[in-house]
C-alpha positions in Angstrom: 0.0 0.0 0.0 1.4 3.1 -1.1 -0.3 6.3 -0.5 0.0 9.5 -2.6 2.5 12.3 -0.8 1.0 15.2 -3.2 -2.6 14.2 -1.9 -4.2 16.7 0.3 -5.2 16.0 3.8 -8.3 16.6 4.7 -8.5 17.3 8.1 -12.0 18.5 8.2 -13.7 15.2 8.1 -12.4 14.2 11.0 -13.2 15.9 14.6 -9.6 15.4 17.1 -11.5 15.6 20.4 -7.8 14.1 22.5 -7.1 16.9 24.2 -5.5 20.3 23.2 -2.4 19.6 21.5 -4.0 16.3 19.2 -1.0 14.5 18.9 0.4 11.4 20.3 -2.7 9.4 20.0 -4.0 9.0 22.8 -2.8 7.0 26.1 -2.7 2.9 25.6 -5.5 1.1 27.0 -4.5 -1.0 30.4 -4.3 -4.5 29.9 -3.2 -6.2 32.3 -1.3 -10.0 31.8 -3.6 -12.6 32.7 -6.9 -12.0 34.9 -10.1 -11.1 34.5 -12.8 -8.2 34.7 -13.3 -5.3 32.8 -9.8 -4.3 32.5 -8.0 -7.5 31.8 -7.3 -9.2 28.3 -10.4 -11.2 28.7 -12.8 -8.1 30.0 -11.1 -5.9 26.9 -11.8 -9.1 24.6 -15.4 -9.6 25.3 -15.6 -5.9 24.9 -14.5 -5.8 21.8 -16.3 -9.4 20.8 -19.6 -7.4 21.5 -18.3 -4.1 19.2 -15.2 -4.6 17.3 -15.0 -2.9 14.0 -19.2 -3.4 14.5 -20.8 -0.4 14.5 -21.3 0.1 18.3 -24.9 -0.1 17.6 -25.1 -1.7 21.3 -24.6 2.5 22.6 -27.9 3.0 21.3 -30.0 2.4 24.5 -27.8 4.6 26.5 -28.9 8.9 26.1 -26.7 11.2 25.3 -26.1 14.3 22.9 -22.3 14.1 22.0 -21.7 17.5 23.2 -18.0 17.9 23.4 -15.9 20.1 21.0 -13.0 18.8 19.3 -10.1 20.8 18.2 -8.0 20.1 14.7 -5.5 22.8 15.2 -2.9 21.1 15.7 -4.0 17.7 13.9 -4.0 20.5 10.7 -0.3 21.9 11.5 0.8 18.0 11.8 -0.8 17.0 8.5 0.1 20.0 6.7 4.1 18.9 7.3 6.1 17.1 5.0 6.3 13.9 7.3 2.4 13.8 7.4 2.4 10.3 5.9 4.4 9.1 8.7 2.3 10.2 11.6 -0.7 7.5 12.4 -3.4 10.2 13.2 -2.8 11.9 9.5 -2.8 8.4 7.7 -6.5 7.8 9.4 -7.5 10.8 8.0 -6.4 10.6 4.4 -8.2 6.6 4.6 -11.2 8.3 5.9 -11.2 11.2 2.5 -10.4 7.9 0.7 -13.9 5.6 1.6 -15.7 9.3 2.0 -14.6 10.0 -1.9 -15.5 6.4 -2.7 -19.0 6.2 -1.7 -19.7 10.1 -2.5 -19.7 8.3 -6.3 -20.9 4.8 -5.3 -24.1 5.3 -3.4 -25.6 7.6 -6.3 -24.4 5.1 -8.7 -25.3 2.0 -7.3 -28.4 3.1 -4.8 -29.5 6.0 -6.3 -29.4 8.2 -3.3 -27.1 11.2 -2.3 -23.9 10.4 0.1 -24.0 12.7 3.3 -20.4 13.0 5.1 -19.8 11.6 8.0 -17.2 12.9 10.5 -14.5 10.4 12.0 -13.8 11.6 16.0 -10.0 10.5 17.5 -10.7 10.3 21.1 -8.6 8.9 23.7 -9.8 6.5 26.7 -13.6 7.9 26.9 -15.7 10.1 24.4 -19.2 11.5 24.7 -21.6 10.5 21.7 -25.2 10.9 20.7 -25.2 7.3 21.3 -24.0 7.8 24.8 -20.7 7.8 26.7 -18.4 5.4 25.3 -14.7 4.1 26.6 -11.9 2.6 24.4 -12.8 -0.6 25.2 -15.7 -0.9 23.2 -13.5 -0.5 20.3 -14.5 1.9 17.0 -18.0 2.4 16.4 -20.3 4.2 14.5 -23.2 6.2 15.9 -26.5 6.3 14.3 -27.6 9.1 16.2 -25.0 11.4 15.3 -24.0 10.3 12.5 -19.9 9.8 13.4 -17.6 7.1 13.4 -15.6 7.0 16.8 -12.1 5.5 17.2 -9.3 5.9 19.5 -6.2 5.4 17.8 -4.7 3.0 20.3 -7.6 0.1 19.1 -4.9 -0.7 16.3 -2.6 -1.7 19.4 -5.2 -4.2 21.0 -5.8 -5.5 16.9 -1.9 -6.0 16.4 -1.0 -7.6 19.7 -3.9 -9.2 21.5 -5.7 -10.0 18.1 -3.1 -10.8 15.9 -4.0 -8.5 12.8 -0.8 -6.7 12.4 -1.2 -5.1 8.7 -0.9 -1.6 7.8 -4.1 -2.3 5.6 -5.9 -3.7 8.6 -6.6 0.3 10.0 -8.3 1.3 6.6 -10.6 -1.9 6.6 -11.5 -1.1 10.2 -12.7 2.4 8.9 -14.2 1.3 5.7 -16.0 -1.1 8.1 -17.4 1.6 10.2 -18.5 3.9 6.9 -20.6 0.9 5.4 -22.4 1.1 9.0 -22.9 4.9 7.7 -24.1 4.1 4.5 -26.6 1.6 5.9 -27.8 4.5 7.9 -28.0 6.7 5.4 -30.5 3.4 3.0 -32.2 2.8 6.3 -31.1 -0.6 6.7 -30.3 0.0 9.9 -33.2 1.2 11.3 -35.1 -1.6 9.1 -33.3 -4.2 10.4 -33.7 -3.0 14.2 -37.5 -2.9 13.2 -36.9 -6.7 12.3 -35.2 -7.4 15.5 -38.1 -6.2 17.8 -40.8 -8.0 15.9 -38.7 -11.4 16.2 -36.1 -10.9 19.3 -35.3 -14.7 18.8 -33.5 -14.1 15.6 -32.0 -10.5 17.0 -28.0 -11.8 17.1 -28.6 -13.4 13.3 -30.2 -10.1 11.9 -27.2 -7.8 13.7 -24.7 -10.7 12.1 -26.1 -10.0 8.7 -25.4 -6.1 9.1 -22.1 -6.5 9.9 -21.0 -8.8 7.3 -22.6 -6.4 5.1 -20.2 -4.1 6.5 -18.1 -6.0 6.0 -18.6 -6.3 2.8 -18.8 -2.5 2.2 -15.2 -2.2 3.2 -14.5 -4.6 0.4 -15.9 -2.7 -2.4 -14.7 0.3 -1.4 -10.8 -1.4 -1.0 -11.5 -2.5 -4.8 -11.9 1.0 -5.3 -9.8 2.7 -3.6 -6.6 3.3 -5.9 -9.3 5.6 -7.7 -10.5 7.8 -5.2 -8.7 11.1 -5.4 -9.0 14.3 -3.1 -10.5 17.5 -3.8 -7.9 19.3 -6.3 -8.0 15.6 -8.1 -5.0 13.8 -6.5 -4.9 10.0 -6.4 -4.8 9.4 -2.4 -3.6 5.4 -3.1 -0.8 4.9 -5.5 -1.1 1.4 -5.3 -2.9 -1.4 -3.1 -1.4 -4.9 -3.6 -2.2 -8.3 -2.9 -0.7 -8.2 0.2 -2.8 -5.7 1.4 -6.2 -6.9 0.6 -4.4 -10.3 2.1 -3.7 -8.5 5.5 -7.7 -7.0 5.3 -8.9 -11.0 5.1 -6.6 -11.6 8.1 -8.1 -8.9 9.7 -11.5 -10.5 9.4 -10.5 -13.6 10.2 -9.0 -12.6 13.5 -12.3 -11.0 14.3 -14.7 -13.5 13.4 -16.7 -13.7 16.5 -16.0 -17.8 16.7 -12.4 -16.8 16.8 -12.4 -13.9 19.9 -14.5 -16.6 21.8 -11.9 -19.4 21.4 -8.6 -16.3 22.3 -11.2 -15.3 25.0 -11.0 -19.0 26.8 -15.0 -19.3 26.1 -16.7 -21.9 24.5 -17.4 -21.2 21.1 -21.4 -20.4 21.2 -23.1 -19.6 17.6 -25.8 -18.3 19.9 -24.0 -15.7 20.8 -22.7 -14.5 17.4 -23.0 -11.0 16.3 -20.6 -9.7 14.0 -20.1 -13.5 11.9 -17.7 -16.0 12.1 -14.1 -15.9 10.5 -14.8 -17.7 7.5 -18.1 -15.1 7.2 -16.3 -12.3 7.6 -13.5 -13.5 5.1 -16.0 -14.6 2.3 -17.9 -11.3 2.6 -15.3 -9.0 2.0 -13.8 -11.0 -0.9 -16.9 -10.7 -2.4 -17.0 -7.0 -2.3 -13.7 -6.9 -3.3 -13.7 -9.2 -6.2 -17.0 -7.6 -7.7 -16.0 -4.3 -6.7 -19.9 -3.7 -6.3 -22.3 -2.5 -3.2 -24.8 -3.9 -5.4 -23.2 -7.3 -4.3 -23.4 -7.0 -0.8 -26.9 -8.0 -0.2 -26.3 -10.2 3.6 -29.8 -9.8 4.0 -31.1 -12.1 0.8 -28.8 -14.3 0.9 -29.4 -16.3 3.7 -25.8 -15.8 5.2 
């Protein structure tokens, strides 16, 4: 994965609410060796079994208006420098323009229906959302009440060395993930399949698995797409993407599927349970966004995935 130095960095899609100054991304989330509870390996595991890279749709039955400001001043100094593509924060951003130029031309093209941005927030340990107040342990999210994707920057820690899913190209799937949660927002499949899950509670964990590995799926159209998205003076932000890459995104999934964070978690493995798909779901959905290259394609809901 190479991405473009003369592509401009659009800090205003993104909303740095970690502190004044921005940088350093945040402070690491404790995990204890060993032991339990909330803050150990297995409390942060289960966390992140019940919202990793899933949309943090779970925040919804808490209140809350997301009323905290951010500030980008010093995320825009950082990104405007010539070593921009070597600090973490500034590489999120430009993979946030990326999927945000992609599906400003997909979703008319393949939906028929306008894109509306959606603002990325960099938080660090706890963050304030109009889904309610969230910690780092919960992993990304997106908020469907807001609108906004939420990440703190140190999740790519837990994903490389608790999880396993070391790539570069693993932090850009994680996004694209969260923006297809966006986009189902923005069809209303969301909302439809929420309707679905209070008229038939018994089949709730099978309808939220199919609107992840849509998701998940989403990611992989967009990754098939991504060497043409450019930013607004017309820049290519990917140079290239190679094989490699798209090979470290189906790690990704794989290390996520929720089978797999129940067997690293010491739990039983309990289909029952399942929310976001199993590994060889998660895998098989984003290859088939990214070989077709199509949203169209993506359809977790007729399937019978």
């Amino acid at each position: 994965m190479e991405l473009n130095e003369n592509a401009r960095i659009d800090t205003s899609q993104v909303e740095d609410r970690r502190g004044s100054g921005g940088g350093g991304g945040g402070i690491p989330i404790p995990i204890p060796a060993g032991g339990g509870g909330r803050g150990g390996l297995v409390g942060i595991i289960i966390a992140v079994l019940v919202a990793l890279v899933g949309g943090g749709f779970g925040l919804n039955a808490m209140g809350g208006d997301g009323g905290e400001a951010g500030d980008n001043t010093a995320l825009e100094q950082k990104c405007a420098a010539d070593d921009a593509l070597q600090q973490l924060d500034c590489r999120n951003t430009l993979y946030v323009n990326s999927i945000q130029a992609y599906w400003q031309r997909a979703l008319p093209e393949a939906f028929g229906e306008r894109y509306s941005p959606s603002k990325t927030v960099f938080f660090s340990q706890a963050v304030s959302t109009g889904c309610g107040q969230a910690d780092s342990g919960v992993g990304p999210f997106y908020c469907p009440a807001d609108d906004q994707v939420y990440i703190d920057l140190t999740f790519y820690r837990v994903l490389a060395d608790q999880l396993g899913a070391e790539g570069e190209f693993a932090q850009p799937y994680v996004l694209a993930h969260e923006y297809g949660h966006h986009v189902q927002d923005l069809l209303g499949t969301e909302a439809q399949m929420r309707r679905q899950q209070q008229r038939d509670p018994g089949n709730a964990n099978a309808l939220s698995v199919k609107l992840e590995l849509q998701a998940d799926c989403y990611a992989g159209a967009w990754a098939k797409n991504a060497t043409g998205t450019a930013d607004a003076r017309g820049e290519k932000i990917f140079t290239s993407i190679s094989e490699q890459d798209i090979s470290q995104a189906i790690d990704t999934a794989e290390k996520i599927g929720d089978d797999a964070i129940q067997q690293r978690s010491g739990r039983p493995v309990n289909p029952d349970e399942f929310t976001h798909g199993t590994s060889d779901q998660r895998k098989e959905w984003f290859t088939r966004g990214y070989q077709t290259g199509d949203p169209k394609s993506c359809d977790t809901f007729g399937s019978g995935s």
